[in-house]
C-alpha positions in Angstrom: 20.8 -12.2 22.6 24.1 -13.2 20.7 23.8 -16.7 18.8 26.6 -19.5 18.9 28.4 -20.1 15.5 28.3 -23.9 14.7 32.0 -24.8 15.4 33.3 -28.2 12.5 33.8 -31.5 14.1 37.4 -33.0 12.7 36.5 -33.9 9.3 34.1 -30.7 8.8 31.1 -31.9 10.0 28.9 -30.1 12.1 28.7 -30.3 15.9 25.3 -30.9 17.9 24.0 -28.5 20.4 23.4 -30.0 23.7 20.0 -28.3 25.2 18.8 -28.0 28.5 15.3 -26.6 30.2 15.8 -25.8 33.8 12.6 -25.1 35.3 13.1 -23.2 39.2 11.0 -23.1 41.9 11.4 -20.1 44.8 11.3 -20.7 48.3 8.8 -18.6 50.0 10.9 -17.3 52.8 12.9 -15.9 49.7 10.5 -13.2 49.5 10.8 -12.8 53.3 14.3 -11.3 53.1 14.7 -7.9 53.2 14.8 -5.5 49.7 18.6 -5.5 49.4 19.2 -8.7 50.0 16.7 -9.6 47.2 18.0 -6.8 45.0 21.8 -8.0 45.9 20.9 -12.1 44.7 18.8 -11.1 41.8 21.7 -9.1 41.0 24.3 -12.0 41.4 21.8 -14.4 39.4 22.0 -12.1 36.6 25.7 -12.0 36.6 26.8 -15.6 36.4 24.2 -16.2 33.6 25.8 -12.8 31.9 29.1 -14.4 31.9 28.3 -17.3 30.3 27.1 -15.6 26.8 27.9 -15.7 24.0 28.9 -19.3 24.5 25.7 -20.4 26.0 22.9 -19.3 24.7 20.5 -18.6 27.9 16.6 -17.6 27.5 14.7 -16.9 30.1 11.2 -17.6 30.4 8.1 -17.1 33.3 5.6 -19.1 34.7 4.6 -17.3 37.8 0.7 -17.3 37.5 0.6 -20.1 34.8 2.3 -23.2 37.3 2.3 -23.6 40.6 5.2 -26.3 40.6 7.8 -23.5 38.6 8.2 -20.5 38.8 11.2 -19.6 36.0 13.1 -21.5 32.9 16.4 -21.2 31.6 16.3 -22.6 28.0 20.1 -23.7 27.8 21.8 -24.3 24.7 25.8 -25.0 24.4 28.1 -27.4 22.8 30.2 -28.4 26.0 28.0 -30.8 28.2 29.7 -30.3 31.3 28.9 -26.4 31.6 25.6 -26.9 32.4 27.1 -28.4 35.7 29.7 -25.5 36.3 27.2 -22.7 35.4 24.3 -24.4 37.8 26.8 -24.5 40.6 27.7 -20.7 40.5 24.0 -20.1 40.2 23.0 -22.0 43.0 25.8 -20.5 44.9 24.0 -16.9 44.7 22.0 -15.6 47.6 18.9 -16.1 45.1 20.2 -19.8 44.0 20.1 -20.5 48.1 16.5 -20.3 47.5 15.8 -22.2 44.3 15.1 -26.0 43.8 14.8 -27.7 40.5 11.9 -29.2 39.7 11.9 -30.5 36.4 14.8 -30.1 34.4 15.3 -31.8 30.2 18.6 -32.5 28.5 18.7 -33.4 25.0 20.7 -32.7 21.7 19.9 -31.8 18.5 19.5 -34.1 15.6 18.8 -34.1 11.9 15.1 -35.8 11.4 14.5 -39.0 9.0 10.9 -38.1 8.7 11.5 -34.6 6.9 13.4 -35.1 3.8 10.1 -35.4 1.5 9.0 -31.9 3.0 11.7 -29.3 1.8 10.5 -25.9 4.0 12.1 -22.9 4.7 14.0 -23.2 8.0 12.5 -26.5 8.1 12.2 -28.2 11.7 14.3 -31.2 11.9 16.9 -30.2 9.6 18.6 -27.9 12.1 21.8 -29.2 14.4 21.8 -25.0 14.9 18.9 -23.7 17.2 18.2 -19.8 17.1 15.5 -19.9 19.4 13.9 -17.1 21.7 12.5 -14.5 19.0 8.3 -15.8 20.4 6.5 -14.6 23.4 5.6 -18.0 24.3 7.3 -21.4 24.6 5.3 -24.4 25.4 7.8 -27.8 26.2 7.0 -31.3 26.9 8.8 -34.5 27.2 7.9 -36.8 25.2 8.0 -40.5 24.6 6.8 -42.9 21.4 5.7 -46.9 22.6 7.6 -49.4 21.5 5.7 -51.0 19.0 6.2 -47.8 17.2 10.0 -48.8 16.8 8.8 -52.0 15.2 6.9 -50.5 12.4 8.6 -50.7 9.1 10.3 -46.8 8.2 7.9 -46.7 4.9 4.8 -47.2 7.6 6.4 -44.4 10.1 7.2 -42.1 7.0 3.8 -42.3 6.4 1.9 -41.2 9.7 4.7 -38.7 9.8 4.1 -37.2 6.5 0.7 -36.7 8.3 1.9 -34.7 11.0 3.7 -32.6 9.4 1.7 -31.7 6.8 -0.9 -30.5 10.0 2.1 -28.8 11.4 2.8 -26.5 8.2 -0.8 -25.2 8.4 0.2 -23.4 11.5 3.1 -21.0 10.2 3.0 -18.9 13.0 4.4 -21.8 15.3 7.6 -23.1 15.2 8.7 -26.7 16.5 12.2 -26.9 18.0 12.6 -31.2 18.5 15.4 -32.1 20.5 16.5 -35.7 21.5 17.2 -37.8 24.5 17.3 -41.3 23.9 20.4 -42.4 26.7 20.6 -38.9 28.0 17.3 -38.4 30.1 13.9 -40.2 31.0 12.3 -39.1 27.9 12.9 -39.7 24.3 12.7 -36.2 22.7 12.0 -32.6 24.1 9.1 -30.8 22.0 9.6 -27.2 22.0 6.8 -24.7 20.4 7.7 -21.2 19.8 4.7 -18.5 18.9 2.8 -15.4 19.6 -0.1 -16.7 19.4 -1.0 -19.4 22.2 -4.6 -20.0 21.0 -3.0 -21.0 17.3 -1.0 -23.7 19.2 -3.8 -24.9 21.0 -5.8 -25.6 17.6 -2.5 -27.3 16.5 -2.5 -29.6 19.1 -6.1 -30.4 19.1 -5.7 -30.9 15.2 -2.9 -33.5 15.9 -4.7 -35.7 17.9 -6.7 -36.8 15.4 -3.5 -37.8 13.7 -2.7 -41.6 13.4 0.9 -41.5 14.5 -0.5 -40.2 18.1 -2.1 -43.3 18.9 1.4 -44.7 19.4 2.3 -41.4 22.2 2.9 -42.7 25.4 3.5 -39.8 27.5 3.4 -35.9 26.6 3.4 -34.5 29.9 3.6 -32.2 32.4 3.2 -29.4 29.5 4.5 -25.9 30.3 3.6 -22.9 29.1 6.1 -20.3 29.3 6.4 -16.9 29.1 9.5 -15.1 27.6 11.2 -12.0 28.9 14.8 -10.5 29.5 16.1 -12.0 32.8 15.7 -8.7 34.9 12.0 -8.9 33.8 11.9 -12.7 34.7 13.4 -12.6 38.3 11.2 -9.4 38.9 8.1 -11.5 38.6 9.5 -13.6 41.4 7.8 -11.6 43.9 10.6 -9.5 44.9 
């Protein structure tokens, strides 16, 4: 997988990735259709994404057997907003994308944290605009969104239940957090995205952070997916066909 070199804003700062997690759901009769034609969309699928790297970063992830709702996800990452649009209308256009809806589907941007300043880590999450995501078996993303009385609280009391968090967080080195933001873009307010290998480390993460006092003031973390990564070929395989 090739990564995107930040490109300087006029007056050399640094640009923000827009992100984008595209979940798919097959139609049935997909699997119907005779070998070629299956091979022959796949095929097409494959190509369109292809011609979109290195400038997009594109990784592909599985959730055939894990969701019934989804059954792929392209974790999209560019600096040109509108290419989400041009590449999803030549992937739809395939003889696979004939079959596909869009279920769920999260745009955000990256953003420098406030909260992280007092917790200097290497590669520390929340101080990258640059995401170099995809080296974990597993991704698990949620949308998420904080009530408002949280946005009322004074910075010194947020700092504080934040400090919290991520101390918990940094007990867990072998998952990483990607937070990406959507206030004004999408329904939610962030996109939490988990990378690790090891699924039942992030599940003793999570249940650690509930007893956290800044997630009294979550309003919605769901519908959680757990996602499986894999080279598109190996993805669109799993489809069924």
């Amino acid at each position: 997988m090739a990564e995107q070199t930040p490109k300087p804003e006029a007056g050399g700062n640094e640009r923000r990735q827009y992100v984008n997690f595209a979940f798919y759901k097959v139609d049935p009769a997909w699997r119907r259709l005779p070998a070629e034609d299956r091979k022959r969309g796949k095929r097409q699928f494959s190509d369109v994404v292809k011609s979109y790297q290195p400038d997009m970063l594109v990784i592909p992830y599985s959730l055939v057997g894990i969701r019934g709702d989804c059954d792929f996800m392209l974790w999209r990452i560019t600096y040109d907003l509108p290419t989400f649009q041009e590449m999803t209308a030549k992937l739809l256009a395939t003889d696979l994308g004939k079959y596909l809806s869009t279920p769920y589907s999260y745009l955000s941007l990256t953003k420098r944290s406030i909260y992280v300043d007092k917790h200097v880590h290497e590669d520390q999450e929340g101080r990258r605009l640059h995401l170099v995501p995809g080296k974990f078996k597993y991704l698990f993303v949620y949308p998420f969104v904080k009530s408002k009385p949280w946005y009322r609280l004074t910075k010194h009391a947020r700092q504080g239940m934040m400090d919290e968090h991520i101390e918990i967080g940094h007990r867990y080195p072998t998952v990483r957090l990607n937070t990406t933001y959507s206030f004004g873009l999408d329904d939610q307010e962030f996109v939490l995205a988990f990378e690790s290998d090891r699924p039942d480390h992030f599940v003793d993460l999570v249940m650690e952070l509930r007893h956290s006092e800044a997630t009294s003031y979550t309003v919605r973390d769901t519908p959680t997916f757990t996602c499986v990564h894999g080279e598109l070929p190996e993805v669109l395989e799993l489809l069924g066909g």
